[in-house]
N, C-alpha and C positions, 0 to 999 in steps of 0.2 A: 806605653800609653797609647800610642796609634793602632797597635793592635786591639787593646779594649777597647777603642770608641769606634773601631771600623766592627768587631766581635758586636756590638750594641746596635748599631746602625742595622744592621744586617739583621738582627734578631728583631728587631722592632717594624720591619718590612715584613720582614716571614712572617709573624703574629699578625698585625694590620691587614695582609690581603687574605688569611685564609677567616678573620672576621667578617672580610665584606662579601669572601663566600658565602658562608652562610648564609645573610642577611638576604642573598640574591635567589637562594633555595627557598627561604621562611617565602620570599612576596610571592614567588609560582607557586608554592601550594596553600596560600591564601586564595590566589586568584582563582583556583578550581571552583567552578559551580556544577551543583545537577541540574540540568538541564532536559527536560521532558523534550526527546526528540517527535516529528511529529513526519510521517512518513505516507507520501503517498503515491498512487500508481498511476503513471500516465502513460498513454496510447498512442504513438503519432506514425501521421501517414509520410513514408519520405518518398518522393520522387530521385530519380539517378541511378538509383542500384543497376547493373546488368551482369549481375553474378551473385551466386551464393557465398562462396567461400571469398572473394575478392572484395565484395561490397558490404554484404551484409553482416560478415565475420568481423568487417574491418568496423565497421562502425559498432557494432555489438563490442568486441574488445577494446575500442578507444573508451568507452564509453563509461564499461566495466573499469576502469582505472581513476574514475575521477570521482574524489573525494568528497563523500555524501550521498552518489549512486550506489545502491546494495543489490541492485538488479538489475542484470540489462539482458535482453533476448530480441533476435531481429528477425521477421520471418521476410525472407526473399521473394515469397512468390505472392503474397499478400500484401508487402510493400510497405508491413509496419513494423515497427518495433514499439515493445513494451519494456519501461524501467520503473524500477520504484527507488525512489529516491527522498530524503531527508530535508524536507521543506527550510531547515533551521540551516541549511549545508550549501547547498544548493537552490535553485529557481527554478520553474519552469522554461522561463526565457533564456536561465541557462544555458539547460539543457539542448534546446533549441539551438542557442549559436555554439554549441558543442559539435553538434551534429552537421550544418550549416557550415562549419568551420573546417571540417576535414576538407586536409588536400589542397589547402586554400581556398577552398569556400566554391570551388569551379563546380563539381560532382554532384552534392546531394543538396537537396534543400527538404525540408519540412513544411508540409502543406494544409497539415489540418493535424488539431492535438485536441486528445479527449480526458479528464478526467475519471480511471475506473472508479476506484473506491476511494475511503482516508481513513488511514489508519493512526491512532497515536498511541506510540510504545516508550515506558519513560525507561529512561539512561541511569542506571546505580553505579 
């Protein structure tokens, strides 16, 4: 008898959680929307750089890393870098204490930021 009500106990846990799996996959792919991403190009002037590959590599590759940036290129001797980034993702003022932020905020700052163009490309 304590064998079938522990065999029972046990079958009815194993059933029970792999319901409320499911139930936890159905609500994330409810929650999926499209979402028309909306993408634009900013231009900013950074003060600090004094190297190509040490400064402007480093901030062009931190930069490239963060989620909603799809472009990042940093010219050294121009003192700007250009990204395009994902308005719905990211900010501009993000981006800015992105930049601002490296190293602990000692190095670089951001001195003047321009909008290129605006592009908007929708997400399927």
């Amino acid at each position: 008898m304590k064998i079938y009500i522990s065999v029972l106990i046990i079958s009815f846990v194993l059933f029970s959680c792999n319901e409320t799996k499911k139930d936890s996959v159905k609500k994330v792919e409810i929650s999926k929307q499209e979402v028309a991403a909306v993408y634009k190009n900013l231009e900013v002037e950074i003060e600090g750089m004094t190297c190509e590959i040490g400064c402007a590599r480093l901030i062009e590759s931190k930069l490239s890393k963060v989620d909603g940036i799809t472009y990042s290129k940093v010219n050294f001797e121009a003192k700007k870098g250009l990204f395009t980034y994902d308005e719905n993702k990211i900010s501009k003022e993000g981006i800015i204490a992105k930049i601002d932020g490296i190293a602990g905020g000692d190095l670089y700052k951001v001195t003047k930021s321009t909008y290129i163009t605006e592009i908007i490309k929708e997400i399927k």
